[in-house]
C-alpha positions in Angstrom: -19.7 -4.7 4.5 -18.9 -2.3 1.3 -15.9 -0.3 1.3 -16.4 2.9 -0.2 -13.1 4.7 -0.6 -11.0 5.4 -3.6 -7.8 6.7 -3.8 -5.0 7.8 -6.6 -1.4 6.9 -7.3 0.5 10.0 -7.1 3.7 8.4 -8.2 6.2 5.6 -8.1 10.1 5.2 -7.6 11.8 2.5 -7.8 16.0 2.0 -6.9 18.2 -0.7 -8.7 20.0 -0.8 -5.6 20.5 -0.5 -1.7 20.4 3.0 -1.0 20.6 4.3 -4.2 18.7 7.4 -5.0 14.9 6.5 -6.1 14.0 7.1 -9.9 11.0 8.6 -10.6 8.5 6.7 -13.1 6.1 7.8 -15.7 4.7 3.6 -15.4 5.8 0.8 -14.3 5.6 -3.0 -14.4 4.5 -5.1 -11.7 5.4 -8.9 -12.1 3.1 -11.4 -10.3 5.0 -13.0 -7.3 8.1 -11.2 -7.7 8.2 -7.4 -8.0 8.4 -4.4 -10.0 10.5 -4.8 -13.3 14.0 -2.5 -12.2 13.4 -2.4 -8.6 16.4 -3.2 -5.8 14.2 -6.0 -4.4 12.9 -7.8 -7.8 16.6 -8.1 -8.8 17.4 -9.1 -5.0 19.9 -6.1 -4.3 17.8 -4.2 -1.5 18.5 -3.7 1.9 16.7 -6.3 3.1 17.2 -8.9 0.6 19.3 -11.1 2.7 15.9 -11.7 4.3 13.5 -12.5 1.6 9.4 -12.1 2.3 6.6 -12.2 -0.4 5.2 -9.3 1.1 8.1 -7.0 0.4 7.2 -7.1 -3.7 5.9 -3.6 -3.6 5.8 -0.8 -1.0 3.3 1.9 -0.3 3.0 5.1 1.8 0.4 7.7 1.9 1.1 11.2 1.0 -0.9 12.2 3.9 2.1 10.8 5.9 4.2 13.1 4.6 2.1 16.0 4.6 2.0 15.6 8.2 5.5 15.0 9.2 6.1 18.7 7.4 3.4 20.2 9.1 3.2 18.2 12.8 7.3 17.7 13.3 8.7 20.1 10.6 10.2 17.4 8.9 10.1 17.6 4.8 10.1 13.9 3.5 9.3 14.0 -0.1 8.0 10.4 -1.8 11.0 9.3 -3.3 12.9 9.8 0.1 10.7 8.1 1.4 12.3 4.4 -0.2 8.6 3.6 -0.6 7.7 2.3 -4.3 4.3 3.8 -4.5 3.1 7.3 -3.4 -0.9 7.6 -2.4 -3.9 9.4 -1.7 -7.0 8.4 -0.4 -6.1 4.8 0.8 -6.3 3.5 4.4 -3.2 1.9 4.0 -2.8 0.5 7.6 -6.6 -0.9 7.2 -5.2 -3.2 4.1 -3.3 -5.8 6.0 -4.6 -8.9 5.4 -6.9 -7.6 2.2 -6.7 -7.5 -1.4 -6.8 -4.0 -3.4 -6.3 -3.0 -7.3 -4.4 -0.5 -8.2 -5.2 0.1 -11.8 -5.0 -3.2 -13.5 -2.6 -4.7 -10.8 -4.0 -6.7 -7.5 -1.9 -6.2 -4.4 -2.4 -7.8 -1.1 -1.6 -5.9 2.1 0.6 -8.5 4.1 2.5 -6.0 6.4 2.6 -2.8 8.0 6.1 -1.1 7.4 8.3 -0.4 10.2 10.1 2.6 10.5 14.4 1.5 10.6 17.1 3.9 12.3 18.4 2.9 7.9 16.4 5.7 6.8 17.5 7.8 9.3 21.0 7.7 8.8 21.3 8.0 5.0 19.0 10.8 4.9 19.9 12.8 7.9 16.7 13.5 9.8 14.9 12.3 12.7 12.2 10.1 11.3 12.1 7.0 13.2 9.6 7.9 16.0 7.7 10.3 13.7 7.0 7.2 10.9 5.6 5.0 13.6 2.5 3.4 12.5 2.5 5.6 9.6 5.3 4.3 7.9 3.3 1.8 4.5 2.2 -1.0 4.0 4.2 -4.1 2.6 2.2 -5.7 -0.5 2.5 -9.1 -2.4 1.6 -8.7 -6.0 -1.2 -11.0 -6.5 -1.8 -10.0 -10.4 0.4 -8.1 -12.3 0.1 -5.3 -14.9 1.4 -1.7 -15.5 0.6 0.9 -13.2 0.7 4.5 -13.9 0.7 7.9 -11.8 -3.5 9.1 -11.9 -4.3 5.5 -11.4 -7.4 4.8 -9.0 -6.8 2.4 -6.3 -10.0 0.4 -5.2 -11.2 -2.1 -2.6 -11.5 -5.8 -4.0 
C-alpha cells in the first residue's frame, strides 16, 4: 500500500526541565537513541524520567488538535503549552504507531500514542484532560538523527 500524505513542521520547543516553560526553536538536533540536544528528557530531568522509555525521545502533536480544542471546547492551547516537542500539519499522527516516518533528514518511529495526564492540567489551568483524549501525540524513538528545522516536510518511510 502507498501512503500518500505529507505534512510540515510548524515548530519545535523543547524544556531543560520539568515544567519549565517551552523554548521556542529556529532548529534543533535530534540524537539517535537518545533525544533532542537541550531537551528535559535527553538530559533525564522531565517529568517522567523516573520512568525511562525509548519511545519518549521526541514528542509530536498536530496543530489540528489544537485548532479544534479552540474551536470545539473553547479551549486555546498554543504548541508550546502543549509540552509537545514538535508542532505539525498534515500528519496522521495516531496512524504512526508502530511505523517509521522522516522528518526532514531525521527518521522517527511512532512507538506510542500520548496520553493526556491531570499534569498538564494543573500547571496550566484548563480543563484539558478529557478534551486531549486520543488526540493528545504521538511518542517517537529517534531511529536516525539529524537537524530538523520549522518548514520541514514530514513523509512516510
Amino acid at each position: 500500500m502507498t501512503e500518500t500524505w505529507a505534512g510540515r513542521l510548524l515548530s519545535i520547543h523543547i524544556a531543560g526541565e520539568a515544567s519549565a516553560p517551552m523554548q521556542t526553536l529556529a532548529e534543533a538536533r535530534l540524537v539517535e537513541g537518545h533525544g533532542i540536544e537541550g531537551d528535559r528528557y535527553a538530559s533525564g530531568r522531565g517529568t517522567y524520567s523516573h520512568k525511562p522509555h525509548q519511545d519518549r525521545q521526541c514528542t509530536l502533536i498536530e496543530v489540528e488538535t489544537l485548532e479544534a480544542l479552540a474551536r470545539d471546547h473553547g479551549l486555546a492551547l498554543a504548541p508550546e503549552e502543549s509540552r509537545r516537542n514538535l508542532t505539525v500539519r498534515g500528519v496522521p499522527l495516531n496512524h504512526l504507531v508502530g511505523r517509521e516516518f522522516r522528518v526532514g533528514e531525521v527518521v522517527l518511529f511512532g512507538g506510542r500514542l500520548n496520553v493526556p495526564c491531570q499534569y498538564l492540567d494543573d500547571l496550566l489551568g484548563r480543563p484539558l484532560f478529557k478534551p486531549l483524549m486520543n488526540r493528545s501525540g504521538l511518542n517517537c524513538r529517534i531511529v536516525r538523527g539529524g537537524v530538523i528545522r520549522p518548514g520541514d516536510t514530514i513523509l512516510p518511510v
